[in-house]
C-alpha positions in Angstrom: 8.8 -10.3 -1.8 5.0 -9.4 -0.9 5.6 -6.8 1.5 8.4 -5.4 -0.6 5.8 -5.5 -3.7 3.0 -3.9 -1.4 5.5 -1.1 -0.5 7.0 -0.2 -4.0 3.0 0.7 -4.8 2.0 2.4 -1.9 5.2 4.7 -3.0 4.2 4.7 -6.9 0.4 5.9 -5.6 1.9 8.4 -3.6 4.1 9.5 -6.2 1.5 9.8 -9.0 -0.5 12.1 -6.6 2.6 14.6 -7.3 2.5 17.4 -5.0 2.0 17.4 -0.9 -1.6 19.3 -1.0 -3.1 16.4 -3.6 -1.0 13.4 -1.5 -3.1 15.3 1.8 -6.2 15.2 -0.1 -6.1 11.8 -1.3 -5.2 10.8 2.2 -8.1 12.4 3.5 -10.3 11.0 1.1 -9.1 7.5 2.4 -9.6 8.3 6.0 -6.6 9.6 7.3 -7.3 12.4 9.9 -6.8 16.2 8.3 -3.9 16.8 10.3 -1.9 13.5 9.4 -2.6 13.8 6.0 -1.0 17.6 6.1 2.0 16.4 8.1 2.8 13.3 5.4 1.9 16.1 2.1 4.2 18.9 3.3 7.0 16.1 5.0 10.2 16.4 3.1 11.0 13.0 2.8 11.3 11.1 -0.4 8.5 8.8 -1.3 9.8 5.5 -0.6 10.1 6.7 2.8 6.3 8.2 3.0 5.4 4.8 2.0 5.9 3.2 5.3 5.0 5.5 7.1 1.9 4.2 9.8 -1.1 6.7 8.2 -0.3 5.5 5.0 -0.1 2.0 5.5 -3.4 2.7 7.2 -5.1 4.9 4.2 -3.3 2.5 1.7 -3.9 -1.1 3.4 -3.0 -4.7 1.9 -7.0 -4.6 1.8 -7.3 -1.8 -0.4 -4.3 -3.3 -2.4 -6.7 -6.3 -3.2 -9.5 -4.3 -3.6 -7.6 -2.5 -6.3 -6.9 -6.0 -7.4 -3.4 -7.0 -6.2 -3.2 -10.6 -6.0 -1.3 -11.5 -2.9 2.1 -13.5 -3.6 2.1 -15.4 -0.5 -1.7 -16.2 -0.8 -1.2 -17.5 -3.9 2.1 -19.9 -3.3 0.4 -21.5 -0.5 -2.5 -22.4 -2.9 -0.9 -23.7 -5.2 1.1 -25.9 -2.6 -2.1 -27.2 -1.0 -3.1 -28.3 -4.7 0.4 -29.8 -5.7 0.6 -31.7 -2.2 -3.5 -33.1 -3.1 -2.5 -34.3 -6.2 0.4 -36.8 -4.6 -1.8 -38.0 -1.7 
């Protein structure tokens, strides 16, 4: 369920970015070397498909998910275990 929910907004950032020159630039602004960042803006696949693609998961990292303030679902579970499971010992 993370990974799925780390996916769907990698694709909705992508897709807010609109056209392939902005998605390029934005890329480029996160690091992404000029001439990946051109081959993922003018690629012709939808954007679900962009979104797991290797320079994006790069630009658009589970790091840069949290820094944009994405809790982690997995992260959080196992928290909340380790409490539940101090409270019965």
């Amino acid at each position: 369920m993370d990974a799925w929910t780390r996916r769907r907004l990698r694709c909705f950032r992508l897709k807010q970015r609109k056209g392939g020159k902005s998605v390029a630039e934005f890329l480029r602004r996160l690091g992404i070397p000029p001439y990946e960042a051109a081959r993922i803006g003018s690629s012709g696949k939808g954007w679900w498909r962009l979104s797991n693609s290797p320079p994006v998961k790069r630009a658009l990292s589970n790091e840069w998910l949290s820094i944009q303030g994405l809790v982690s679902l997995a992260l959080k579970y196992a928290e909340m275990r380790t409490k539940e499971t101090a409270v019965y010992v």
